[in-house]
C-alpha distance (Angstrom), angle and dihedral (degrees) to the residues before:
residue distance angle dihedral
X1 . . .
X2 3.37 . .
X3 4.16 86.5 .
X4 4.02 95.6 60.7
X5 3.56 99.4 99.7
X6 4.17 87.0 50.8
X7 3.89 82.6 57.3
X8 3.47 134.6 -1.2
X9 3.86 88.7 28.1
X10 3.85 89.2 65.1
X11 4.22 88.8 43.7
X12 3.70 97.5 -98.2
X13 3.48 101.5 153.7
X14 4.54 137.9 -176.8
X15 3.67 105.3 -126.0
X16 3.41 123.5 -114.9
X17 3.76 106.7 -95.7
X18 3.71 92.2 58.7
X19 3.57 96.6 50.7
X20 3.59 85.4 60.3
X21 3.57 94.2 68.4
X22 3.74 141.6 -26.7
X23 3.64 83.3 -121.0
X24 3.98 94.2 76.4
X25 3.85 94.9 44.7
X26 4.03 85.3 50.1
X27 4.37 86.7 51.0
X28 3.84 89.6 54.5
X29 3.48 111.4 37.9
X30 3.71 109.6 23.3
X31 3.82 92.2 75.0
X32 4.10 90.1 62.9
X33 4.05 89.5 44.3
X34 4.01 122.1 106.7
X35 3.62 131.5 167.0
X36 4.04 109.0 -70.6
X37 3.41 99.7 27.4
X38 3.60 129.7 123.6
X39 3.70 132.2 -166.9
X40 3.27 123.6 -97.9
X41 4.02 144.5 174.9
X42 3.48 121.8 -130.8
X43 3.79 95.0 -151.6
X44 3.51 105.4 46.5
X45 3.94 85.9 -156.3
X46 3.90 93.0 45.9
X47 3.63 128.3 96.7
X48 3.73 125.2 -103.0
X49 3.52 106.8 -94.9
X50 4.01 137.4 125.3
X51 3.53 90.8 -88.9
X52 3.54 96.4 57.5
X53 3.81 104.3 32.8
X54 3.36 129.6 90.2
X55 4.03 140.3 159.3
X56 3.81 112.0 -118.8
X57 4.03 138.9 162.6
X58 3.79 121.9 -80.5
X59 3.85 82.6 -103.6
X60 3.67 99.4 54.0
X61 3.78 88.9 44.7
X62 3.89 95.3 54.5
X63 3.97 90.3 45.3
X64 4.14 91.4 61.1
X65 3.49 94.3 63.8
X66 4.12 127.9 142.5
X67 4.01 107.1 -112.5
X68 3.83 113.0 -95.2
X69 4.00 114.8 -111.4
X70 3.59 112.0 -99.4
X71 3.72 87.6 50.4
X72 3.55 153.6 97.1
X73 4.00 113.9 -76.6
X74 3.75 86.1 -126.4
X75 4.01 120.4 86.6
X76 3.86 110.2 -109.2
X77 3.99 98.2 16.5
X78 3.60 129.3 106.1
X79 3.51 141.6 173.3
X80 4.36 107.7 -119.8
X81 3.53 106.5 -162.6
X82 3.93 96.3 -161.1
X83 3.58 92.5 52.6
X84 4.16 94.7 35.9
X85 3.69 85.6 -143.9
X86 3.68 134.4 117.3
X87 3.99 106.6 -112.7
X88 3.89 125.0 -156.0
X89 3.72 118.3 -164.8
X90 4.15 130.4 161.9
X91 3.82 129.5 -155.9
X92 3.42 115.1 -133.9
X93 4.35 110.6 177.8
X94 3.36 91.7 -8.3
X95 3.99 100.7 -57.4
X96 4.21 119.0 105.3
X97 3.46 120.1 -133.7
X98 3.40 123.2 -155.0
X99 3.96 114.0 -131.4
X100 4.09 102.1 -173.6
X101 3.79 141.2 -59.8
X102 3.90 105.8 -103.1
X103 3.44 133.6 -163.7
X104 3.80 93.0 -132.7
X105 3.56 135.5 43.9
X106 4.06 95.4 -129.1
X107 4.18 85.4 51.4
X108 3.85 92.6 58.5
X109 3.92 86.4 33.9
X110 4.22 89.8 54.9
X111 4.49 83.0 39.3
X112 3.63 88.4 56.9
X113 4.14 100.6 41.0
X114 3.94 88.2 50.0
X115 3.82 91.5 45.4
X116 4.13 85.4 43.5
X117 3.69 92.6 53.4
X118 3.38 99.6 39.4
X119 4.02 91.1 60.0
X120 3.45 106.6 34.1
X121 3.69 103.9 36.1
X122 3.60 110.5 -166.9
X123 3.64 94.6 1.9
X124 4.07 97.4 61.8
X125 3.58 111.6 134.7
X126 4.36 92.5 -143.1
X127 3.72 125.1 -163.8
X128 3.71 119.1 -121.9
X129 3.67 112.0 -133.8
């Protein structure tokens, strides 16, 4: 599968019970699905297993995302080379806003977790500095 190196190549694996039939994943996730929901991991570096699945909106989905290469470890931070500054930006539906251009990486990275928290509540995917 072109896709393995996105997730089983970096050890992500389905746990057990689920692999033993679709059945079992059906038993403990179908009760928490509704119409528009996708599923989603909480750890993006976890395995896929109840306790770190969950169905969320398309905009909660495209928030917990793995950083891009190129750019800061953090979530929402990047290096901009024509500003020389340390950028911090969140998507929220599908549209980025920029939070500030910081002199430091852990001032964007605090930007961004405020900005995180502030729009998806319980469901903010926050940096740990």
């Amino acid at each position: 599968n072109r896709q393995f190196a996105d997730y089983g190549g970096r050890g992500i694996k389905v746990c057990s019970r689920w692999l033993e039939g679709i059945q079992y994943f059906f038993e403990d996730m179908l009760p928490h699905w509704r119409t528009g929901l996708l599923l989603d991991r909480i750890d993006n570096d976890g395995h896929c297993s109840p306790e770190n699945c969950r169905f969320v909106d398309r905009g909660v989905s495209n928030h917990n995302i793995r950083p891009r290469k190129g750019s800061s470890q953090f979530k929402g931070v990047h290096w901009n080379t024509a500003y020389e500054k340390w950028v911090a930006q969140v998507t929220v539906n599908g549209h980025q806003i920029l939070l500030g251009k910081f002199d430091s990486e852990e001032e964007a990275v605090k930007a961004y977790n405020e900005a995180a928290t502030e729009y998806y509540k319980e469901f903010a995917s926050i940096n740990k500095l």
